[in-house]
C-alpha positions as CSV (number, residue, x, y, z in Angstrom):
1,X,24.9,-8.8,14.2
2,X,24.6,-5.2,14.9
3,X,20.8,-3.8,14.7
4,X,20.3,-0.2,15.1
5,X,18.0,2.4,16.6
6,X,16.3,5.0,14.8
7,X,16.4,8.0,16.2
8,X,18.7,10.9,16.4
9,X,22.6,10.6,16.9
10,X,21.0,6.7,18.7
11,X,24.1,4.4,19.2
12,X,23.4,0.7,17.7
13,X,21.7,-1.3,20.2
14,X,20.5,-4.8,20.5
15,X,17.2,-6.6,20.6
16,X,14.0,-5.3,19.4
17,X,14.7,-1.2,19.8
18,X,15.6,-1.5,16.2
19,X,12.9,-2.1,15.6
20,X,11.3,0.0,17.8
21,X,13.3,2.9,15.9
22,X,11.3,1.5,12.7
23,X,8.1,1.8,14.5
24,X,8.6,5.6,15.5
25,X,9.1,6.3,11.4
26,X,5.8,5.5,11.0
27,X,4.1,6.3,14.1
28,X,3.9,10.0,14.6
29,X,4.2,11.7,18.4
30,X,1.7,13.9,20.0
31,X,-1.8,12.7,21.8
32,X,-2.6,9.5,21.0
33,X,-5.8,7.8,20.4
34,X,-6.2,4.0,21.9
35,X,-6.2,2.0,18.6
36,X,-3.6,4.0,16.5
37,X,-0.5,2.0,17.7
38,X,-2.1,-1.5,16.4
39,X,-2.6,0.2,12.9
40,X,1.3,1.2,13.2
41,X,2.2,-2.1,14.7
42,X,0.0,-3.8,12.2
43,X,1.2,-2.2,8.6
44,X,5.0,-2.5,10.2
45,X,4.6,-6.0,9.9
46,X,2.7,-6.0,6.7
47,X,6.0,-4.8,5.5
48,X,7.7,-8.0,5.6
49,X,5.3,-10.9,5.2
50,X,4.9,-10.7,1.8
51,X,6.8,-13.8,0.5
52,X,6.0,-16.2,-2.2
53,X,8.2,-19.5,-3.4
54,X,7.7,-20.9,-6.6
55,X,8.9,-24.3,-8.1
56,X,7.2,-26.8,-10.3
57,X,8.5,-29.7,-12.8
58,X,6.6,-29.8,-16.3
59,X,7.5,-32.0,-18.7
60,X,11.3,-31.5,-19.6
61,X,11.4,-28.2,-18.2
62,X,11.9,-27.1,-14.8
63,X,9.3,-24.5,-14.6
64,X,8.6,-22.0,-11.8
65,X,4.5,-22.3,-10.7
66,X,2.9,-18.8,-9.0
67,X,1.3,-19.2,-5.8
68,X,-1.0,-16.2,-4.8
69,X,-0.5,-15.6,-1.5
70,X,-2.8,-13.3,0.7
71,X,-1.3,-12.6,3.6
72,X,-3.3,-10.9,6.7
73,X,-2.3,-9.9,9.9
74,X,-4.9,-9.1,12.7
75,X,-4.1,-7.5,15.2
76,X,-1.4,-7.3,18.3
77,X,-2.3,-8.2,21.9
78,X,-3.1,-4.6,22.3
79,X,-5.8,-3.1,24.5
80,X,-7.5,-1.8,21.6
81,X,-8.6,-3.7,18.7
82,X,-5.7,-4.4,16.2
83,X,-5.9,-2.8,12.2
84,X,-5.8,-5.1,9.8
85,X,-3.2,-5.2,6.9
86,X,-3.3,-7.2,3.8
87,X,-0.7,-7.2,1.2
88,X,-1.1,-9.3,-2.2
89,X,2.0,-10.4,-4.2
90,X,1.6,-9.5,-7.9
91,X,4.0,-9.6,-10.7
92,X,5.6,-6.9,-12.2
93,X,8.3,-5.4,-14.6
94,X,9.3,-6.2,-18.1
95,X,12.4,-9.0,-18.5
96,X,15.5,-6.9,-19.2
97,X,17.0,-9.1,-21.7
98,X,14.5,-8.5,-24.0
99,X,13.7,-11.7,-25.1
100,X,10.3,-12.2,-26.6
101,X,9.0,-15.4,-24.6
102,X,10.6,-14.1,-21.5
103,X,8.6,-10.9,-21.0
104,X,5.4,-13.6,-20.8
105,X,7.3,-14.9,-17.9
106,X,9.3,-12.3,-16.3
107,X,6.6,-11.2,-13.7
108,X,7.4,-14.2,-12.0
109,X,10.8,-13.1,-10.2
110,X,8.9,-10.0,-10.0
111,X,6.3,-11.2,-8.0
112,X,8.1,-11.6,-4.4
113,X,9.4,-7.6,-3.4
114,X,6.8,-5.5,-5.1
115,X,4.1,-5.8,-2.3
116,X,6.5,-5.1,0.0
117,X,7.1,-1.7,-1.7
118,X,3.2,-1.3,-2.0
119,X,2.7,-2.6,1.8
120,X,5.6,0.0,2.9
121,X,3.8,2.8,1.3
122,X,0.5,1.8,2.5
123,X,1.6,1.4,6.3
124,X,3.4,4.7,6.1
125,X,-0.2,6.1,5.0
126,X,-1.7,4.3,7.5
127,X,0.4,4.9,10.6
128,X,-0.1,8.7,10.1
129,X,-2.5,8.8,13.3
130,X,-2.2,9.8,16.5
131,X,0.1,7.5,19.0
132,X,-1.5,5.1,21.2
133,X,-2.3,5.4,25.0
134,X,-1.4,1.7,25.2
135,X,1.1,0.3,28.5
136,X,5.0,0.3,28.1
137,X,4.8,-3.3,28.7
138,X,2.5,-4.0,26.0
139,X,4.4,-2.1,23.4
140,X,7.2,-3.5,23.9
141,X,5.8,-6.8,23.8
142,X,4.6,-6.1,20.3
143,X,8.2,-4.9,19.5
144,X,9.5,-7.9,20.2
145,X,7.1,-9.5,18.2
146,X,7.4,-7.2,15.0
147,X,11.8,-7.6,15.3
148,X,11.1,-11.7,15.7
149,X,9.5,-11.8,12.1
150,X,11.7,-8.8,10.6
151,X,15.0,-11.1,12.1
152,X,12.9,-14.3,10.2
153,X,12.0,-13.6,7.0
154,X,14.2,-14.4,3.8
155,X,13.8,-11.6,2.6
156,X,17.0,-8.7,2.9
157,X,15.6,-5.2,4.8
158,X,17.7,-2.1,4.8
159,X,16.4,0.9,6.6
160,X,18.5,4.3,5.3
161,X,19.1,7.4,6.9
162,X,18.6,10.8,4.7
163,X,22.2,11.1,4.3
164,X,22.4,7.6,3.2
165,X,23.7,6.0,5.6
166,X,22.5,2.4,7.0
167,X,20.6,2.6,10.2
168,X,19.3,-1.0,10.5
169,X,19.6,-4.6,8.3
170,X,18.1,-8.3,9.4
171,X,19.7,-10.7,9.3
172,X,18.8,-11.8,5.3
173,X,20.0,-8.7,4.4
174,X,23.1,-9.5,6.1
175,X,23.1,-13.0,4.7
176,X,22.2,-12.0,0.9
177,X,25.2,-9.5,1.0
178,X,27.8,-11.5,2.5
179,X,28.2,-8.6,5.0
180,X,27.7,-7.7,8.2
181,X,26.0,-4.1,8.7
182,X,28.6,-1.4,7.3
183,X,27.3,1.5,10.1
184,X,30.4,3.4,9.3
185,X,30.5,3.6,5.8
186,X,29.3,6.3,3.8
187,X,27.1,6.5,0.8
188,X,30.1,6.6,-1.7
189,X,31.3,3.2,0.0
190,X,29.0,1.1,0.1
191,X,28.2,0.5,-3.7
192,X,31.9,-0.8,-3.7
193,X,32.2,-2.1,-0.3
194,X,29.1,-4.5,-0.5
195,X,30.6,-5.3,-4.2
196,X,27.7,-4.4,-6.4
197,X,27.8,-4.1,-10.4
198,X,25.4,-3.6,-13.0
199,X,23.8,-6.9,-14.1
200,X,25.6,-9.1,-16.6
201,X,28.1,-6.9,-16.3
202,X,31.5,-5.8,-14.7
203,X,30.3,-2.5,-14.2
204,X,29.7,-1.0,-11.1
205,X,26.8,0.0,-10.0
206,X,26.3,3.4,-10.2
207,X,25.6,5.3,-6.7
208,X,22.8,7.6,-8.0
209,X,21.1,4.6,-9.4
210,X,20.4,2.6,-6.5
211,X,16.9,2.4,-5.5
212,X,18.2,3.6,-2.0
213,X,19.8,6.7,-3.8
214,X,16.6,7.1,-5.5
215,X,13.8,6.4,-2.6
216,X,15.9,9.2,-0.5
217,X,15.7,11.5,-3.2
218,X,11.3,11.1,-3.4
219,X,10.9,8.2,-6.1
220,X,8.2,5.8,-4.7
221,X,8.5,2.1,-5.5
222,X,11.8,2.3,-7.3
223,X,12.9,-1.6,-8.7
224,X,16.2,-2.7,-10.2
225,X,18.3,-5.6,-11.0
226,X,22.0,-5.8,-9.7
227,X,24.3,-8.2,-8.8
228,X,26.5,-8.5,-5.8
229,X,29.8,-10.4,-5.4
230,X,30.2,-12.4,-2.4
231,X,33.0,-14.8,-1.2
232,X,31.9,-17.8,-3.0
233,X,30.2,-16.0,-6.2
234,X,28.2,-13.3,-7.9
235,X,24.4,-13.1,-6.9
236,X,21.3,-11.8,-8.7
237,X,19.4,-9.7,-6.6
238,X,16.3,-7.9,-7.3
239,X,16.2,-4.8,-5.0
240,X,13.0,-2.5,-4.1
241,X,13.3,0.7,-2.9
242,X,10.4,3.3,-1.2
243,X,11.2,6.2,0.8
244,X,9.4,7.4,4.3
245,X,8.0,10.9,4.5
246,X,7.1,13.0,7.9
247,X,4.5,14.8,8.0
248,X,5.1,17.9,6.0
249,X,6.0,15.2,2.8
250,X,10.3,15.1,3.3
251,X,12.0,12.5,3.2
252,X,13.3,11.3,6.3
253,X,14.9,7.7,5.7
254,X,14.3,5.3,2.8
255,X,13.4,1.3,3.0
256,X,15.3,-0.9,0.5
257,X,14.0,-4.8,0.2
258,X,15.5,-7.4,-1.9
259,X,16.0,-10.8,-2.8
260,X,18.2,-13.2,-4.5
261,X,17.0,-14.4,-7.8
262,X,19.8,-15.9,-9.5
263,X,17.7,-19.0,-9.4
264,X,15.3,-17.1,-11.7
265,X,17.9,-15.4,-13.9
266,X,19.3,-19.2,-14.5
267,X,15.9,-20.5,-15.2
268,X,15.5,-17.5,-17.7
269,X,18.6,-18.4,-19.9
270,X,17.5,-22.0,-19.8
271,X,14.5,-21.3,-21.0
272,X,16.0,-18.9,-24.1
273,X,18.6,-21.8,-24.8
274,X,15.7,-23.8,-26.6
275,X,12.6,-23.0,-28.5
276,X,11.3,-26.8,-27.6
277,X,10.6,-25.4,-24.1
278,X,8.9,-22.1,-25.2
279,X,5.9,-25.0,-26.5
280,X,5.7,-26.5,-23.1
281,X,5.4,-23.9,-21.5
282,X,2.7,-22.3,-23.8
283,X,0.9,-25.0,-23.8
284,X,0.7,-26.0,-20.3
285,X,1.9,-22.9,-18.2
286,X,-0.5,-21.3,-15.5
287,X,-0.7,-18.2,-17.1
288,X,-2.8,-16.9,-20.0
289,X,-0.7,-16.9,-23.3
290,X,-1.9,-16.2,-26.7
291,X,-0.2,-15.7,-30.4
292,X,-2.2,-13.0,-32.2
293,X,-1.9,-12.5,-35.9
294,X,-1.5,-9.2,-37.8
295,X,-4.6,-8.6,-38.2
296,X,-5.1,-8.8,-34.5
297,X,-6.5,-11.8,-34.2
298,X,-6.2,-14.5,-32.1
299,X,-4.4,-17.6,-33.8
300,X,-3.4,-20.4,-30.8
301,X,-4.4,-19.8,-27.4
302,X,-3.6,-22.2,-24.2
303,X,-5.8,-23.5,-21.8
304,X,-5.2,-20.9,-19.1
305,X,-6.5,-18.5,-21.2
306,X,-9.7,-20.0,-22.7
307,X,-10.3,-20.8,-18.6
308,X,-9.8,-17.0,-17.7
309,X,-12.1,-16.0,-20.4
310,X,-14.6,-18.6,-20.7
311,X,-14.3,-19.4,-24.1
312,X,-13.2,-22.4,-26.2
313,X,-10.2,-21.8,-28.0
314,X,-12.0,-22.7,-31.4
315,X,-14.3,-19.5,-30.5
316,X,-11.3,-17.4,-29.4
317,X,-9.6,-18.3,-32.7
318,X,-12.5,-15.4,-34.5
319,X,-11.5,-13.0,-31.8
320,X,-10.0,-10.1,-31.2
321,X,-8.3,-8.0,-28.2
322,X,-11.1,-5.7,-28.5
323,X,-13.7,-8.1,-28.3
324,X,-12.6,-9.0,-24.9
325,X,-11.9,-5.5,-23.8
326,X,-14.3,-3.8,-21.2
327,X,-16.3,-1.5,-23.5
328,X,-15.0,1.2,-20.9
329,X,-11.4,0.4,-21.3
330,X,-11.3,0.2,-25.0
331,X,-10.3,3.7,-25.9
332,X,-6.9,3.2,-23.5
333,X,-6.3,-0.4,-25.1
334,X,-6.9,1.1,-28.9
335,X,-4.2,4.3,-27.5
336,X,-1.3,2.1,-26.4
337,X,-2.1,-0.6,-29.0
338,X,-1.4,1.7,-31.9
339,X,2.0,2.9,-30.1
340,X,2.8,-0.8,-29.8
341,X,1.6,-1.6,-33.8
342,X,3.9,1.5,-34.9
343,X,7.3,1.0,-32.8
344,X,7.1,3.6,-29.9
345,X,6.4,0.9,-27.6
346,X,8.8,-2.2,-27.4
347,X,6.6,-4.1,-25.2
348,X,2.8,-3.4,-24.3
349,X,2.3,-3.9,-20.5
350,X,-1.5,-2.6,-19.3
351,X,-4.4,-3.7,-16.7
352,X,-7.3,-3.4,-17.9
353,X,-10.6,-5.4,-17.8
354,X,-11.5,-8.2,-20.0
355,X,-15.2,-9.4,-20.3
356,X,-15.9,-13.0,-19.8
357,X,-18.3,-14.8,-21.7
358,X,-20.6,-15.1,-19.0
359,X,-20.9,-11.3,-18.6
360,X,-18.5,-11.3,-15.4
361,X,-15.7,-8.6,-15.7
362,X,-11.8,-9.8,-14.8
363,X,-9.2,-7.3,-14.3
364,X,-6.0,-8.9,-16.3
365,X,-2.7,-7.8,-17.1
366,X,-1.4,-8.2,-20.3
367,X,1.6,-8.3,-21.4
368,X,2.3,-7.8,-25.6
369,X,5.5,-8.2,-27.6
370,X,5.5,-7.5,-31.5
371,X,7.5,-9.5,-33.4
372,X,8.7,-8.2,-36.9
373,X,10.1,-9.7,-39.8
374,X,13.5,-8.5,-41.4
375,X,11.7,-5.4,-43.1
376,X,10.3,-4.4,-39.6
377,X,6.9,-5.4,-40.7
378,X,4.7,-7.2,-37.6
379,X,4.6,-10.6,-38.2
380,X,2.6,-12.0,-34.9
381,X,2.4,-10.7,-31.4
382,X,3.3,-13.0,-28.2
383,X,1.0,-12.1,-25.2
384,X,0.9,-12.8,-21.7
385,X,-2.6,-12.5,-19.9
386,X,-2.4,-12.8,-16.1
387,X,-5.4,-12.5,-13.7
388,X,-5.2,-10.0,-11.2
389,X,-8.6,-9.4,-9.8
390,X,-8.1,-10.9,-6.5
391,X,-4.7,-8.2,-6.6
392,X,-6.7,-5.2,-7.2
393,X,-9.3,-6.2,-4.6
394,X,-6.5,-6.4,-2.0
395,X,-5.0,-3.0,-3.5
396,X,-8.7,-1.8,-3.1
397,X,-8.9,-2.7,0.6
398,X,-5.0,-1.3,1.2
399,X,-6.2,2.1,0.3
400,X,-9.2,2.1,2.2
401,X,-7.4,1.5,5.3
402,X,-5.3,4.0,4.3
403,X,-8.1,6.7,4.3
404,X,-10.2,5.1,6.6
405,X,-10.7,4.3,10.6
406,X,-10.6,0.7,11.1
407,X,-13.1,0.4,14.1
408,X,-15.9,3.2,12.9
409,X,-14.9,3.0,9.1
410,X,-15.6,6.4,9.0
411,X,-12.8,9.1,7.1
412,X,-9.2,9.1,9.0
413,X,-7.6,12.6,9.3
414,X,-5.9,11.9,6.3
415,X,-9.2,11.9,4.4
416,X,-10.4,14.5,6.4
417,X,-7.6,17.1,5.6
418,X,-7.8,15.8,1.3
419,X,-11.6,17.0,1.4
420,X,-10.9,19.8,3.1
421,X,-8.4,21.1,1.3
422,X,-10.6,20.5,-1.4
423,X,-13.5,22.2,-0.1
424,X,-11.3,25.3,1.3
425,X,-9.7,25.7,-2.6
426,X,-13.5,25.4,-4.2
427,X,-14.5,28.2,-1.6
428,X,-11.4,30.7,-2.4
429,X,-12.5,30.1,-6.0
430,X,-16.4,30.6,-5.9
431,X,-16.7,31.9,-2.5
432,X,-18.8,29.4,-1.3
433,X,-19.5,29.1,2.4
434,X,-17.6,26.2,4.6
435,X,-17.7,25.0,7.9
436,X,-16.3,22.5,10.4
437,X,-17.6,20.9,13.1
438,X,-15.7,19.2,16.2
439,X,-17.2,16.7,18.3
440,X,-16.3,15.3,21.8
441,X,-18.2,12.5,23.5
442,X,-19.3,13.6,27.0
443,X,-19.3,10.8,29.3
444,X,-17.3,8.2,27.5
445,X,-14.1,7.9,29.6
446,X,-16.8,7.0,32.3
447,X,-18.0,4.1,29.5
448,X,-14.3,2.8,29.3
449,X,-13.6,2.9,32.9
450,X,-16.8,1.2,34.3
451,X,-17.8,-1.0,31.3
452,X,-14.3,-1.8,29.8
453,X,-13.1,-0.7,26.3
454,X,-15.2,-3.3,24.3
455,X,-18.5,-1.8,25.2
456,X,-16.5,1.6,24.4
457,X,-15.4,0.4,21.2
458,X,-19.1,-0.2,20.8
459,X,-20.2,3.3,21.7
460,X,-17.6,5.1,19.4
461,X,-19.2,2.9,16.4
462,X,-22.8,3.8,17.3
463,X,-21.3,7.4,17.6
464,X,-20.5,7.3,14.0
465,X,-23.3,5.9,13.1
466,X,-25.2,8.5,14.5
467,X,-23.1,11.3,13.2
468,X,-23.3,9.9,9.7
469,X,-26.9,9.5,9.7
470,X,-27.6,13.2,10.8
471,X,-25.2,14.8,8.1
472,X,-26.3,15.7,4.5
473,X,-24.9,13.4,1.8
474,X,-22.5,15.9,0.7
475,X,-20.7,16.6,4.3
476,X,-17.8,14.0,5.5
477,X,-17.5,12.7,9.1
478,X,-13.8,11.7,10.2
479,X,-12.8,10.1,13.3
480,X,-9.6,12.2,14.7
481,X,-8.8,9.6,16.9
482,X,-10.5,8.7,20.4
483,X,-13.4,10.2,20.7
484,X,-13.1,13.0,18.7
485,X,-15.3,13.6,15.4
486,X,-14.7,16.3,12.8
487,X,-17.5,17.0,10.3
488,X,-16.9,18.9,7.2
489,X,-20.0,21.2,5.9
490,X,-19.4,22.5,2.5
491,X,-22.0,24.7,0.7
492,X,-24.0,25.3,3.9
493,X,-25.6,28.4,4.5
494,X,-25.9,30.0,8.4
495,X,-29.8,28.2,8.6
496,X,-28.3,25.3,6.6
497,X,-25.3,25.1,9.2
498,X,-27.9,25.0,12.6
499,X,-29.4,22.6,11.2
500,X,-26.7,19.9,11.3
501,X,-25.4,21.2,14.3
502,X,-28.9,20.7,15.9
503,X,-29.2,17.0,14.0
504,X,-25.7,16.0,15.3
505,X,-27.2,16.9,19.2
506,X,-30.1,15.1,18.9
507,X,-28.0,12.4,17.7
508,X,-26.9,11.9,21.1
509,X,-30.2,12.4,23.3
510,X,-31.0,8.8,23.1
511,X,-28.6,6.4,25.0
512,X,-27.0,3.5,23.4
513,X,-27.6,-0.3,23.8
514,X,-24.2,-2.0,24.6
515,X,-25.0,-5.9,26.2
516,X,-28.3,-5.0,27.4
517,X,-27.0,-1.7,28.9
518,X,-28.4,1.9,28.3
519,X,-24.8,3.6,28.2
520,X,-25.3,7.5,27.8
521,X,-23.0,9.6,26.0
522,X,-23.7,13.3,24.9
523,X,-21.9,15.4,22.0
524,X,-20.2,18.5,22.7
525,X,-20.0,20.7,19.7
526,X,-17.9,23.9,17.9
527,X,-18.2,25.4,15.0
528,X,-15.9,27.4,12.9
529,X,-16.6,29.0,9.6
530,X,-13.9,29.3,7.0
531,X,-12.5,33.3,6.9
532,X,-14.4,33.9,9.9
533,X,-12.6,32.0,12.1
534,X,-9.6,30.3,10.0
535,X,-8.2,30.8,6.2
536,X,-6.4,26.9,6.1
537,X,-7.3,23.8,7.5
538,X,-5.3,23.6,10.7
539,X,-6.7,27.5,11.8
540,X,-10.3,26.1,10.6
541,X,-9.6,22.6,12.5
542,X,-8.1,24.8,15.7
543,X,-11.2,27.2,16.2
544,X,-13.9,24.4,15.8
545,X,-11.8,22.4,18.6
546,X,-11.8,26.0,20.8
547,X,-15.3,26.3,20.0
548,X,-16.1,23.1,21.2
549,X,-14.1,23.2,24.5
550,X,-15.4,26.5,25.4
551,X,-19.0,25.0,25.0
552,X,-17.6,21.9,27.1
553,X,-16.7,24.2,29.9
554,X,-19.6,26.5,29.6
555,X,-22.0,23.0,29.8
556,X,-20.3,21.5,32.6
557,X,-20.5,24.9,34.9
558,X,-24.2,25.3,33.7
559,X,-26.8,24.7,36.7
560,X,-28.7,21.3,36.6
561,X,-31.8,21.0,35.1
């Protein structure tokens, strides 16, 4: 099998550079700080562990059961403490076919990619730091590691150049298509060389439709059906695409994942072929499942649902959506409800949160499809209630990694340059003074080297600490990366200013405690005010660091004291 490096005009190579190509997509060059290549190494792997099976027997019916899987990865051997990643399957997307008791079902064969798409975007987010200072030996160990479970998963990877072209598959991508890696061919080939067509149809698939085709042109999280002829048959495969930005926000390469569910799409038209099975599964399925009248009530509930509620079903029988609805989600459920009621809306798909009756909120999905008698008047609606408050926690934690530091927990630069940019536009608007502060830690290579980097992981923690605790509530402390702090100061007068700055020194009079040791560490500090000494955030971030070297310098050829 041929596996490729990223990287420019890169022959194919073998062994884990492939996937040290995919680590360079998402870990930026430049100076790097000593835990930002385990949060690359970390969310490149988060990329591909999301995978779920599902089978269960019910009854008659052969009917697929949801697991949940959370899936966490801590951390490489790395010098420096490892980020953590966490990616949550959830299901997704309306059933194509547009079959009334499918759409209650069809998140099921969604459920496999879709984190994958969600972990993608979330590593690319979070690999935006600055580039480790960790050993050749060690990287490449963790290479090896990340291209073992990339070469193991079942589940097909494609990595795409801008111009479309392949630049790496594992081997289930290899396996799903029937193909080996087509390097050579070019993006008009490979719809028809990898045999691909429209599904349920003889069509080919359209080029400009792929999610590939449209990840590389900026879509994030594009999802399709298609299905690929191999040698020994036709193949459903649900396919995921997301694409991967530099720095400036273009497009550099896209990331395709997919999977074959022509399992699924067999169990689907099983399921259609008799209305007998459409009661067992009501009835007994795992997820919530309601029939509500036209008057909006509910009129037969299943278990599921009376257990993700709390109530009985006699007591759900008097109730309505609303009742159930969070009083602060209301308005949006009464919005899309009355597109659903008057025919803009085939299918009502919405997360929102439902109120149990013990008081506790649950976020839900729900799923609603009208059905109408011959006049096109609604009869009854089907609906589909799935839980997904343990999904939205994990999505919760996702982005905070994204915008935070994992060891301090303090803003990233990512953050960092959102507020500022904030703070910079509020200030051209109202003229309204801001300022930025950069930090170095004085003495804290001497706290690595003599004490080892766990007492200096310790330090840079108490460092933020410190800096947070001397700040106003409205100003945002970032790490940068090593041991550099940037603290934004909106609104703050000249006096205002001096005073944080002299806060943030005192900070660092007292030594900290690491293992029973007094380990000292001063700040050294520069300012720079915004049209003074910079008009954007890379001038305002530039003169602060100057600032702060220059009083570096100017400190370390002071006399003692």
């Amino acid at each position: 099998m041929q596996k490729l490096t990223i990287g420019k005009d890169a022959p194919p190579r073998q062994g884990s550079r492939s996937v040290a190509g995919i680590m360079r997509l998402v870990a930026p060059t430049g100076r790097h700080s000593p835990g930002s290549a385990s949060i690359a190494t970390g969310v490149c792997l988060a990329m591909v562990l999301a995978i779920s099976a599902f089978v269960g027997e019910t009854g008659r019916l052969a009917y697929s059961n949801l697991n949940y899987p959370v899936v966490i990865y801590a951390g490489l051997a790395l010098p420096w403490p490892a980020a953590l990643a966490v990616t949550l399957c959830a299901m997704t997307g309306p059933n194509p076919h547009g079959s009334v008791f499918l759409d209650a079902f069809d998140a099921d064969r969604n459920a496999v990619i879709r984190p994958i798409t969600i972990a993608i975007v979330s590593a690319i987010a979070v690999g935006l730091g600055r580039a480790s200072r960790a050993s050749e030996d060690t990287l490449r160990a963790g290479e090896q590691r990340l291209f073992s479970f990339l070469e193991s998963v079942p589940i097909g990877v494609f990595v795409f150049a801008a111009g479309g072209a392949p630049y790496y598959a594992n081997q289930a991508a290899q396996r799903l298509l029937g193909r080996e890696l087509a390097r050579d061919a070019s993006p008009d080939q490979l719809v028809s060389l990898y045999r691909a067509f429209v599904a349920g149809t003889s069509e080919p698939y359209p080029l400009a439709r792929t999610p590939m085709a449209r990840a590389l042109a900026g879509e994030t999280s594009v999802v399709d059906d298609m299905e690929v002829e191999r040698d020994d048959g036709r193949i459903n495969l649900q396919v995921w695409g997301a694409p991967i930005r530099d720095a400036s926000g273009n497009v550099t390469h896209a990331v395709a994942a997919f999977s074959n569910i022509t399992a699924q799409k067999r169990w689907e038209a099983a399921l259609r072929e008799s209305e007998a099975r459409f009661r067992a599964v009501f009835e007994e399925g795992p997820l919530g499942m309601a029939i509500v009248s036209a008057d909006n009530h509910f009129s037969q509930v299943n278990e599921a649902l009376c257990a993700m509620t709390g109530y009985r079903g006699d007591e759900l029988a008097g109730m309505t959506f609303t009742d159930l609805t969070h009083p602060d989600d209301r308005e949006l459920h009464q919005e899309e409800t009355e597109r659903l009621h008057s025919g803009k809306l085939d299918l009502l798909d919405i997360e929102k949160r439902y109120v149990r009756k013990d008081g506790a909120p649950v976020w839900v999905r729900v799923c609603v499809r009208v059905v109408r008698d011959s006049a096109g008047r609604r009869e009854y609606s089907l609906v589909m209630v799935q839980d997904v408050t343990d999904r939205r926690k994990a999505l919760a934690e996702v982005e905070r990694l994204a915008y935070h530091d994992a060891l301090t927990g303090l803003p990233n630069r990512r953050l960092m340059y959102d507020r500022l940019g904030q703070a910079i536009a509020r200030a051209r608007r109202f003229r309204a003074p801001v300022a930025v502060l950069s930090i170095d830690l004085d003495g804290f290579k001497k706290v690595n080297d003599e004490h080892g980097h766990a007492a200096g992981d310790a330090v840079l923690v108490e460092a933020g600490k410190r800096l947070a605790a001397a700040v106003r509530d409205t100003d945002t402390v970032a790490r940068m990366g090593g041991d550099e702090f940037l603290v934004l100061v909106p609104d703050a007068p000249g006096a205002d200013l001096d005073i944080v700055c002299r806060r943030i020194e005192e900070a660092f009079l007292t030594p900290a405690i690491v293992a029973g040791e007094r380990l000292s560490v001063r700040a050294s500090l520069g300012r720079a005010t915004l049209f003074e000494d910079g008009d954007d955030e890379d001038s305002l971030i530039s003169a602060a660091d100057a600032a702060m070297y220059r009083n570096k310098e100017a400190a370390r050829r002071a006399p003692a004291r």
